[in-house]
C-alpha positions as CSV (number, residue, x, y, z in Angstrom):
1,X,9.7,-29.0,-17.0
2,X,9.5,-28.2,-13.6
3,X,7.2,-26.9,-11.5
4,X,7.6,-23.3,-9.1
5,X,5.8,-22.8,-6.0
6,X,4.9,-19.6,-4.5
7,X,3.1,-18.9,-1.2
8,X,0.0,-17.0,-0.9
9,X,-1.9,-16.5,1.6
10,X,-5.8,-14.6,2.6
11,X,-4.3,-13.2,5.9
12,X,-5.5,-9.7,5.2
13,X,-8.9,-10.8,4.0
14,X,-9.7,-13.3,6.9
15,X,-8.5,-10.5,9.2
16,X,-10.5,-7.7,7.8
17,X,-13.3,-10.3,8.0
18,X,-13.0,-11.0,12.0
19,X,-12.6,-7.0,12.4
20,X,-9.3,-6.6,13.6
21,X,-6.2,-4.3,12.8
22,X,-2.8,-5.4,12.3
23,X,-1.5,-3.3,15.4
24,X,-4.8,-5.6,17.0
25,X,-3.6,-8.8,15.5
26,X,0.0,-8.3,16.3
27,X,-0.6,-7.7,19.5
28,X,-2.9,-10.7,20.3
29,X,0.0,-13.0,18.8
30,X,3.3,-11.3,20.6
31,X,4.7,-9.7,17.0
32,X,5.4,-6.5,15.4
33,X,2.5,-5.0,13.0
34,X,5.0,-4.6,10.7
35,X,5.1,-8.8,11.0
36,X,1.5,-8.7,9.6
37,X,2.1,-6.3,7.5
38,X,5.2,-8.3,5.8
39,X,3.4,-11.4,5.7
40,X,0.2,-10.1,3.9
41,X,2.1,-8.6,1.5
42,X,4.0,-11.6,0.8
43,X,7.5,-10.3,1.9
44,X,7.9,-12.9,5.1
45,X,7.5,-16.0,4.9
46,X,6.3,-17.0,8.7
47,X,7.3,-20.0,10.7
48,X,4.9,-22.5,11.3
49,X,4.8,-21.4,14.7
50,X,3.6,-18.3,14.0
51,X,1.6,-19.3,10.4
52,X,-0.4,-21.7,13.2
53,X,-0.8,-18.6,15.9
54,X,-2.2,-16.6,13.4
55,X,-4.7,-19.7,12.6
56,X,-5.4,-20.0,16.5
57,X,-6.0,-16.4,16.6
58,X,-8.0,-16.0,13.5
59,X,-10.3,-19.6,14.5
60,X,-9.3,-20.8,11.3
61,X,-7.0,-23.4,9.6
62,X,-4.0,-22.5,8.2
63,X,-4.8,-23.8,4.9
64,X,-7.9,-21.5,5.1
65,X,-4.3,-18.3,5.3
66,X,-2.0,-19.7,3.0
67,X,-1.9,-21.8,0.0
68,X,0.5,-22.7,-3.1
69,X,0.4,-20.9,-6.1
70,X,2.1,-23.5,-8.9
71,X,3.8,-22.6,-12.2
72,X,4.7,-24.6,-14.4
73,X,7.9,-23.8,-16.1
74,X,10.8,-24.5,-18.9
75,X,13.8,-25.6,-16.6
76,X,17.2,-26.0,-18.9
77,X,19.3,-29.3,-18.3
């Protein structure tokens, strides 16, 4: 067996929760909205640098964004 991990994250929600827009976020970090975008979604995976500047920005820890999702699956050998 092994076991498949997937990363999540709450980026939209602890944004939504501080009041700010993607174009607002993106721009107080120095990236594209589309950046946000991608990342909420689960399409980019971020750096560290920029998983921690969206932590900074947000006054939160990055565990508090993103977290594993584990699977446990059949893995032929």
């Amino acid at each position: 067996m092994s076991i498949d991990r997937k990363l999540c994250n709450r980026l939209k929600d602890v944004r939504t929760a501080r009041g700010l827009t993607q174009t607002e976020l993106a721009e107080r970090i120095g990236v594209s909205r589309k950046t946000v975008n991608t990342v909420e979604n689960g399409i980019f995976v971020p750096s560290t640098l920029l998983a921690l500047a969206l932590a900074h920005e947000l006054k939160v820890k990055v565990e508090d964004i993103f977290f594993l999702e584990e699977h446990q699956g059949l893995r032929e050998e």
